[in-house]
SELUM-41750 format. One record per residue: residue in one letter; y negated, z, x negated of N, C-alpha, C, O in turn; residue number from 1. Coordinates in pm, whole numbers. Example, Ala and Ser with C-alpha at 12.3 -4.5 7.8 and 13.67 -1.06 7.14 Angstrom:
+------+--------+--------+--------+--------+--------+--------+--------+--------+--------+--------+--------+--------+-----+
| type |   n.c2 |   n.c3 |   n.c1 |  ca.c2 |  ca.c3 |  ca.c1 |   c.c2 |   c.c3 |   c.c1 |   o.c2 |   o.c3 |   o.c1 | seq |
+------+--------+--------+--------+--------+--------+--------+--------+--------+--------+--------+--------+--------+-----+
|    a |    569 |    780 |  -1319 |    450 |    780 |  -1230 |    330 |    780 |  -1320 |    332 |    846 |  -1424 |   1 |
|    s |    225 |    708 |  -1285 |    106 |    714 |  -1367 |     -3 |    787 |  -1290 |   -114 |    804 |  -1341 |   2 |
+------+--------+--------+--------+--------+--------+--------+--------+--------+--------+--------+--------+--------+-----+
END
This chain:
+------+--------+--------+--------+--------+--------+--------+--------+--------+--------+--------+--------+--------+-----+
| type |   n.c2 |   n.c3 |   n.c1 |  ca.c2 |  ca.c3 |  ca.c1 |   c.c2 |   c.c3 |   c.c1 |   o.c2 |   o.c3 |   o.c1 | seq |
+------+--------+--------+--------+--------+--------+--------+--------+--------+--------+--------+--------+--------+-----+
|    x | -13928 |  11904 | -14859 | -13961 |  11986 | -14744 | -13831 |  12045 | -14688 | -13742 |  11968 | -14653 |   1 |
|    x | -13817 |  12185 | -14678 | -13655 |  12263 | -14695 | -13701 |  12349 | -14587 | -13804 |  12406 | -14623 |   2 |
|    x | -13670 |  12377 | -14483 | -13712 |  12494 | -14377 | -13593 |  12576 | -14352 | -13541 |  12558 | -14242 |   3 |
|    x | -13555 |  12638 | -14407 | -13422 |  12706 | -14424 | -13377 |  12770 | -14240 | -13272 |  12774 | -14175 |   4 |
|    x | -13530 |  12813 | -14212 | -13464 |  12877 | -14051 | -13461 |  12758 | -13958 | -13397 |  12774 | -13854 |   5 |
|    x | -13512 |  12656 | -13974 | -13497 |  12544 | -13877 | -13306 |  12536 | -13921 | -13220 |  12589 | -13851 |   6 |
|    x | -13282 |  12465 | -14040 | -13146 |  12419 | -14108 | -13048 |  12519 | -14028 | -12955 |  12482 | -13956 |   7 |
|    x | -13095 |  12692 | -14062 | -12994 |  12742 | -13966 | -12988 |  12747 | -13831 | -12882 |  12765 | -13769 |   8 |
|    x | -13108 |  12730 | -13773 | -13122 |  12740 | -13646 | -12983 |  12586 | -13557 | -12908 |  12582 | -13460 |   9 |
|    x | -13027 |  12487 | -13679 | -12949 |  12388 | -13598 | -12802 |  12401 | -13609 | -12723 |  12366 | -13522 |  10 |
|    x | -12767 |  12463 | -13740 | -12625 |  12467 | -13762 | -12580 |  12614 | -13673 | -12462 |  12648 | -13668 |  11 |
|    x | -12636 |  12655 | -13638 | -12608 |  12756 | -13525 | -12582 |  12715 | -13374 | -12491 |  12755 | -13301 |  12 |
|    x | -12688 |  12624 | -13345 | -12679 |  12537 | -13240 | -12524 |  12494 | -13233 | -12443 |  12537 | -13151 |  13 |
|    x | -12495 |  12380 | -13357 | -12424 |  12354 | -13357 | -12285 |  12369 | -13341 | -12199 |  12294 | -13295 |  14 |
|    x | -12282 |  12519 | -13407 | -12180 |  12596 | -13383 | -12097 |  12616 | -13237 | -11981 |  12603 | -13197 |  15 |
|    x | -12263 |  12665 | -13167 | -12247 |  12719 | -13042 | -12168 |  12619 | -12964 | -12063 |  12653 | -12911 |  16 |
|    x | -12210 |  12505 | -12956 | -12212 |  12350 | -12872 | -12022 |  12326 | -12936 | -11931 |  12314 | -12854 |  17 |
|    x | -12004 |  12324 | -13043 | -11845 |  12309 | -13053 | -11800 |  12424 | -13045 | -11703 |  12404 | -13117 |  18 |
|    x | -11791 |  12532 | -13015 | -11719 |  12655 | -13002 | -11716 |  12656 | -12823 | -11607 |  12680 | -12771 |  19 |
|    x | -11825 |  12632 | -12739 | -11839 |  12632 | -12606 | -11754 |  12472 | -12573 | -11701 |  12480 | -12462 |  20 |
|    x | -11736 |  12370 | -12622 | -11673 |  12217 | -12595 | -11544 |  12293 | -12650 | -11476 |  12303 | -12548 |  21 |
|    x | -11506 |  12325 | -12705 | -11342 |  12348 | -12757 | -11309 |  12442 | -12633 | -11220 |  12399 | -12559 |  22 |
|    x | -11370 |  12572 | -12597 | -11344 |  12650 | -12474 | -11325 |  12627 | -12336 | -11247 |  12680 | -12257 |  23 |
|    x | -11432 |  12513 | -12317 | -11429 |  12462 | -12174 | -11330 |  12346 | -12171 | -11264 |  12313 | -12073 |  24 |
|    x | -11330 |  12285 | -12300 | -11169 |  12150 | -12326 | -11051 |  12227 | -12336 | -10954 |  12162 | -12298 |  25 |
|    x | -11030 |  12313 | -12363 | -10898 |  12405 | -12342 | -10885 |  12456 | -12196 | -10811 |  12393 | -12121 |  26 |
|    x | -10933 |  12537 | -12161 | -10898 |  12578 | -12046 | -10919 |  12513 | -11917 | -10867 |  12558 | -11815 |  27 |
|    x | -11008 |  12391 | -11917 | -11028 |  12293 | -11847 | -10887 |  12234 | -11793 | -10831 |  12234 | -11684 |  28 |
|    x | -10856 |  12181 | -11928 | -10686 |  12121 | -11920 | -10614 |  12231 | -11875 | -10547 |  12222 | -11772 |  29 |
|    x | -10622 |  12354 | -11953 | -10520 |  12446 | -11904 | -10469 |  12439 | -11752 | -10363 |  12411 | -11696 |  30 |
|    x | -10632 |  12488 | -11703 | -10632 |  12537 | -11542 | -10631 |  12438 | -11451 | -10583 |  12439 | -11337 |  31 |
|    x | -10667 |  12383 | -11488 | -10729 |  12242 | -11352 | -10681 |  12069 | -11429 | -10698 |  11965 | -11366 |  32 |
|    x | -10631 |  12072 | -11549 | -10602 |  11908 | -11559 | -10685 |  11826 | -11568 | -10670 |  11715 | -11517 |  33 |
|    x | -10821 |  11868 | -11653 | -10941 |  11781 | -11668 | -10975 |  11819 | -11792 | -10923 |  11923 | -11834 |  34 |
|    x | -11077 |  11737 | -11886 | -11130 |  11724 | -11968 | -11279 |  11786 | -11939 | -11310 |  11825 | -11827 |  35 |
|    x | -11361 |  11792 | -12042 | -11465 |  11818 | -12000 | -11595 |  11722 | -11989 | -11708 |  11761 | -11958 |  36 |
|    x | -11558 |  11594 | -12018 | -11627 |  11503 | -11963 | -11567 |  11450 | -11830 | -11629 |  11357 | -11779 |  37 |
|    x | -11469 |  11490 | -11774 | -11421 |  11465 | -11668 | -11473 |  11557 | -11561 | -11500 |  11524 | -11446 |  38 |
|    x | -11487 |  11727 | -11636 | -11571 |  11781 | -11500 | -11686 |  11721 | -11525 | -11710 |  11650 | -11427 |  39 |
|    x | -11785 |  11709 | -11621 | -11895 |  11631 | -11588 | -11947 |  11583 | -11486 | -12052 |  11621 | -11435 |  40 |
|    x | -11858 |  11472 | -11440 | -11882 |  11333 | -11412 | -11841 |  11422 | -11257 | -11921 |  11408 | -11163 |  41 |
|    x | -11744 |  11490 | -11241 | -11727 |  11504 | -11101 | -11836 |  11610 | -11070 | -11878 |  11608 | -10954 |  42 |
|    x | -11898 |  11716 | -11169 | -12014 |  11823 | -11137 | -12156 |  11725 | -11090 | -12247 |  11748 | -11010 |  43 |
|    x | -12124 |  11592 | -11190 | -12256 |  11541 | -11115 | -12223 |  11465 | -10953 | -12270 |  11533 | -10861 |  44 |
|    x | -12184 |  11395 | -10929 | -12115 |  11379 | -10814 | -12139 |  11488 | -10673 | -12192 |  11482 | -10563 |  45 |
|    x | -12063 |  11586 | -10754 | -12080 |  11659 | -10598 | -12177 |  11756 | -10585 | -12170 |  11834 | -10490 |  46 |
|    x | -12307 |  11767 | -10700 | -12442 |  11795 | -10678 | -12504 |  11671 | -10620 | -12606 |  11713 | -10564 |  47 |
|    x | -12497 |  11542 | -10604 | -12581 |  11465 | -10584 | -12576 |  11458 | -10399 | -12485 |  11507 | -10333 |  48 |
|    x | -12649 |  11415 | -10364 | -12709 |  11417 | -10244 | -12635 |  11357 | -10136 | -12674 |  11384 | -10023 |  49 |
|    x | -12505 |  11256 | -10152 | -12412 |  11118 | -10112 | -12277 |  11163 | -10173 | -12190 |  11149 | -10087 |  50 |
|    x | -12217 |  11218 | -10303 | -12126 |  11267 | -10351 | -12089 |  11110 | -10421 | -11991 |  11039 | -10400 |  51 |
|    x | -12206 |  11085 | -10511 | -12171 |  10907 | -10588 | -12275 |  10890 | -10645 | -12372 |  10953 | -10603 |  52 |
|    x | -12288 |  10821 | -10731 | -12364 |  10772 | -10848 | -12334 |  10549 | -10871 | -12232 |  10481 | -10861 |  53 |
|    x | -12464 |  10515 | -10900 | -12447 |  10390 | -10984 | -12358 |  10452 | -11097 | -12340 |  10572 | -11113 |  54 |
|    x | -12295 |  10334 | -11187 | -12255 |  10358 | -11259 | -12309 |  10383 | -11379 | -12261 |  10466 | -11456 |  55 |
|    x | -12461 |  10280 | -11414 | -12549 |  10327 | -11474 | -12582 |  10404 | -11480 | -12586 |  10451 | -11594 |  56 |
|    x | -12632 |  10485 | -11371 | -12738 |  10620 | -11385 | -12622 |  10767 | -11433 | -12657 |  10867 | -11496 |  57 |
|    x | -12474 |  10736 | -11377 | -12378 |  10800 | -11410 | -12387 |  10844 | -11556 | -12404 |  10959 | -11597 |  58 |
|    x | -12370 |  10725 | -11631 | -12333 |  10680 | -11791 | -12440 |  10778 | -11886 | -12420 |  10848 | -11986 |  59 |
|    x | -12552 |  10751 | -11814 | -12696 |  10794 | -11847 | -12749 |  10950 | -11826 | -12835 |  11006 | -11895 |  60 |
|    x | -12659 |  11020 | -11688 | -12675 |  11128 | -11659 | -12560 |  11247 | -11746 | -12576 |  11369 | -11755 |  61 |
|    x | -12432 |  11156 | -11809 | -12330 |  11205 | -11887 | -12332 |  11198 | -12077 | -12275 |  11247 | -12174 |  62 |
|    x | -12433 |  11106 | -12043 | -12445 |  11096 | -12260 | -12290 |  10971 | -12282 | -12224 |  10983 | -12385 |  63 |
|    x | -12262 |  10896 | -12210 | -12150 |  10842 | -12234 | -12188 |  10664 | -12211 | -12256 |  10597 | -12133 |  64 |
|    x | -12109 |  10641 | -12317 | -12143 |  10461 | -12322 | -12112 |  10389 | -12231 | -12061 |  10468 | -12152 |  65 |
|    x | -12105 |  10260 | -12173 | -12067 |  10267 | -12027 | -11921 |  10232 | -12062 | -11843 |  10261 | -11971 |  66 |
|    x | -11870 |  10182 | -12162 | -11721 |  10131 | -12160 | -11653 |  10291 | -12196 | -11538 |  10315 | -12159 |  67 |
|    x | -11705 |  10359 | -12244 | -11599 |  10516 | -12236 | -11640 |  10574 | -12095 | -11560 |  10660 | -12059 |  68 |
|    x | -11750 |  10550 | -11998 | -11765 |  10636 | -11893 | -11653 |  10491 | -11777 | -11606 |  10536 | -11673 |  69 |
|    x | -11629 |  10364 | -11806 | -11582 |  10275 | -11740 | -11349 |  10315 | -11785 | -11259 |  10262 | -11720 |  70 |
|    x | -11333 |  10389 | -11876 | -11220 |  10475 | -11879 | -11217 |  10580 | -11841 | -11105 |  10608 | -11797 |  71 |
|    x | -11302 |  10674 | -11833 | -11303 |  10810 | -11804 | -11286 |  10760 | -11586 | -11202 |  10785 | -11500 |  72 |
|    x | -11403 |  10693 | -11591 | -11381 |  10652 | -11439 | -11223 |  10598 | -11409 | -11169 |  10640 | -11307 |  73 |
|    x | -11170 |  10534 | -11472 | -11094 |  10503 | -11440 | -10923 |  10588 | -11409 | -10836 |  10574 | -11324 |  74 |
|    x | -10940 |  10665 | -11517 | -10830 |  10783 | -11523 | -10872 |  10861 | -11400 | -10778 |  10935 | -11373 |  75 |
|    x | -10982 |  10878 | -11305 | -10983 |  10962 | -11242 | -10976 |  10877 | -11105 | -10930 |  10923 | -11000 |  76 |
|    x | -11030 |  10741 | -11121 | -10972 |  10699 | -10992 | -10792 |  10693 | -11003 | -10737 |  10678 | -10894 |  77 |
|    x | -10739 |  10700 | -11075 | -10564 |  10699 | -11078 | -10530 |  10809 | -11041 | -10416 |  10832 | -11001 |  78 |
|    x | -10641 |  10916 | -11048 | -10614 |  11043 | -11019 | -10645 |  11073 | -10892 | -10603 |  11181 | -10850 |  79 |
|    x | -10719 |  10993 | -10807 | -10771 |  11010 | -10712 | -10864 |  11050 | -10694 | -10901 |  11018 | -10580 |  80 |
|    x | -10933 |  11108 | -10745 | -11029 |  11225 | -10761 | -11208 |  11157 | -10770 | -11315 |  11218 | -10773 |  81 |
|    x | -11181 |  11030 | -10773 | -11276 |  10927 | -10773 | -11242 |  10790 | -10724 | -11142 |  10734 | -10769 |  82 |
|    x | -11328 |  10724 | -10622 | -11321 |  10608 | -10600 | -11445 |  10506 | -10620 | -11555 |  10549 | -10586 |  83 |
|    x | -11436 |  10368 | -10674 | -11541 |  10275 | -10685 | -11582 |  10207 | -10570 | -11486 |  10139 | -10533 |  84 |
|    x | -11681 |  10190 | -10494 | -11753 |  10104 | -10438 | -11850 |   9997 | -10435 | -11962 |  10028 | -10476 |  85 |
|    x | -11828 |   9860 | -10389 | -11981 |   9783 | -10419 | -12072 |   9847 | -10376 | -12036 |   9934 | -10296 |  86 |
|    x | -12204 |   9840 | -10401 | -12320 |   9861 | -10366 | -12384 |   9751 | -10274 | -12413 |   9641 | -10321 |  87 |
|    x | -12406 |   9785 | -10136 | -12450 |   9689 | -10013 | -12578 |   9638 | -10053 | -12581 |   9517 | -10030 |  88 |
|    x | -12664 |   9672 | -10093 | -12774 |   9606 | -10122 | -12771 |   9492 | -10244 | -12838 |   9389 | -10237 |  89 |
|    x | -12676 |   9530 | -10367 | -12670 |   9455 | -10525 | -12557 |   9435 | -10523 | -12484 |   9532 | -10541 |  90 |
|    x | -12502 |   9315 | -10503 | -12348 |   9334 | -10531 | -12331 |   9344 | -10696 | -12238 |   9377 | -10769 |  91 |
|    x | -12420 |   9315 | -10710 | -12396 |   9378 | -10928 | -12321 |   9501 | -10925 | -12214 |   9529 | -10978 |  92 |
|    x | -12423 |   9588 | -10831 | -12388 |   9732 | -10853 | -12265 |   9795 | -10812 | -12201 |   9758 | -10714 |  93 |
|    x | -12223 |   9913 | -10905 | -12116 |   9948 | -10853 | -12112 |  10093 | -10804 | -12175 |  10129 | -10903 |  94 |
|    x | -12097 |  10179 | -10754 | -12086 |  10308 | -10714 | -11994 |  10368 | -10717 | -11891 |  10326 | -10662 |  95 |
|    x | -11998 |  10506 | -10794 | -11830 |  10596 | -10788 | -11878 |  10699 | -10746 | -11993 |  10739 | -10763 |  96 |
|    x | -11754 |  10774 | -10663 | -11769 |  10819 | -10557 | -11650 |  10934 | -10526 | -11529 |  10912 | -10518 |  97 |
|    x | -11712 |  11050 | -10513 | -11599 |  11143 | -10532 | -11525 |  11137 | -10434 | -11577 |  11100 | -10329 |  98 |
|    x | -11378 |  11172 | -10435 | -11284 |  11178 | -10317 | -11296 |  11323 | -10245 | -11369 |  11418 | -10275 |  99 |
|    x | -11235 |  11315 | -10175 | -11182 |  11506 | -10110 | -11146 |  11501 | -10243 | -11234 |  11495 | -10328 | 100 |
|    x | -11024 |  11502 | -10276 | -10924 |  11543 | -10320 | -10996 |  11606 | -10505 | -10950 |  11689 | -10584 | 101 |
|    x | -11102 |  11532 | -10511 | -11215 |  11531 | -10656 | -11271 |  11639 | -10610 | -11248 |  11734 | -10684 | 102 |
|    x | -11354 |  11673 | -10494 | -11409 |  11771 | -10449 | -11370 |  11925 | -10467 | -11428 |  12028 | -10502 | 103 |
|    x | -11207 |  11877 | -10414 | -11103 |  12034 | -10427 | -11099 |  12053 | -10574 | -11149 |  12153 | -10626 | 104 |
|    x | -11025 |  11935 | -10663 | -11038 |  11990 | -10795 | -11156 |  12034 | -10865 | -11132 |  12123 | -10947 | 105 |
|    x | -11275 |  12000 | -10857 | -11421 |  12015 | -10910 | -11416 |  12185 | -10816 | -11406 |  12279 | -10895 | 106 |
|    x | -11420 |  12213 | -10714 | -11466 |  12358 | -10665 | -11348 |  12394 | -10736 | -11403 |  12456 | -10827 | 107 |
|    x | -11232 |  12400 | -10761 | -11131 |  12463 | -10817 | -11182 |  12559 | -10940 | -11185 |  12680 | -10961 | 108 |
|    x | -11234 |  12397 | -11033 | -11272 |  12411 | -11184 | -11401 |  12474 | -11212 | -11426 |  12518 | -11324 | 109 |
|    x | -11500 |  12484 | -11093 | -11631 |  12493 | -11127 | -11609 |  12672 | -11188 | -11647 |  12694 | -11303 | 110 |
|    x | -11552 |  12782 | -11112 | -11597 |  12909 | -11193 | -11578 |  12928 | -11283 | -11653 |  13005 | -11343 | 111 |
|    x | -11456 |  12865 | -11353 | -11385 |  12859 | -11483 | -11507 |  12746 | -11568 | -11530 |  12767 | -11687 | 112 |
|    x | -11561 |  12658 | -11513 | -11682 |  12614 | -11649 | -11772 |  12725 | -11643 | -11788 |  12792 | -11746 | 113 |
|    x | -11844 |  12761 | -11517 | -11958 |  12829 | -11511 | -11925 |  12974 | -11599 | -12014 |  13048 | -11640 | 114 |
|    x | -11845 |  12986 | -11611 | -11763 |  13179 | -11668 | -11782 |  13126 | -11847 | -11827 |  13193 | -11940 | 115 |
|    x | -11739 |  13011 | -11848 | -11739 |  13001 | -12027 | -11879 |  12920 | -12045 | -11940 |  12944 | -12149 | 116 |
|    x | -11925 |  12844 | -11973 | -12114 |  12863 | -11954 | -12174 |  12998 | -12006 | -12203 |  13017 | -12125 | 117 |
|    x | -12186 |  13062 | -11939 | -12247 |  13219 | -11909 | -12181 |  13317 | -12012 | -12221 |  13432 | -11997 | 118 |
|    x | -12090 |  13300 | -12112 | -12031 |  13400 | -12179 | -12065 |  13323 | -12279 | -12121 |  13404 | -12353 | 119 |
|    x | -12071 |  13175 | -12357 | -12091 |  13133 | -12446 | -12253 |  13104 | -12471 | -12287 |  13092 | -12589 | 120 |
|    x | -12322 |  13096 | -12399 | -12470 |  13043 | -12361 | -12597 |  13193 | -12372 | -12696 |  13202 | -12444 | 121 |
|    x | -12543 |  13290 | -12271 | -12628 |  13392 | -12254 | -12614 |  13508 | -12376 | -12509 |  13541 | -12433 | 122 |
|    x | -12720 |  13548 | -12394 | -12740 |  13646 | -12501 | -12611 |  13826 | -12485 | -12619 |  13916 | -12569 | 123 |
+------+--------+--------+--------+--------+--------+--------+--------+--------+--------+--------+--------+--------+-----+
END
């Protein structure tokens, strides 16, 4: 069973998805000093409702395992740009939590993702 336009359809996909990750990982670093799982993590953050996430639902909302999203967190709390909190109700839980200072860099970075979004994505 050979579906030749599915086969290209995905290796097209594919294309797209590493040609748009190499663009937004270059100029990410270039402009602003982040990775692009690093804006991620701060784009989800300062859409969310509190400006913080469990760490779970974080891990889960990023495609990232929790011991690579438990480094990625961590480079950015050194950076400031994120801080960890217990969670008052679970002390299991943990909460990260954008700083100002995460805030400024994330609005910094956001037109520069959204520009190679919209030029790599739209027809």
């Amino acid at each position: 069973m050979d579906d030749p336009d599915v086969v290209d359809s995905w290796r097209d996909l594919l294309a797209r998805h590493a040609n748009t990750w190499c663009r937004l990982e270059r100029e990410l670093a270039d402009k602003h000093g982040l990775g692009v799982s690093d804006f991620e993590v701060l784009d989800r953050m300062a859409e969310s409702e509190h400006g913080k996430y469990r760490v779970q639902e974080l891990a889960d909302a990023v495609h990232l395992s929790q011991s690579a999203l438990s480094r990625l967190i961590s480079r950015l709390e050194k950076a400031g740009l994120v801080c960890r909190n217990m969670c008052a109700e679970d002390r299991r839980g943990v909460f990260v939590q954008i700083t100002e200072a995460g805030t400024e860099r994330h609005r910094a970075a956001l037109p520069t993702h959204r520009a190679i979004l919209t030029a790599s994505l739209t027809p």
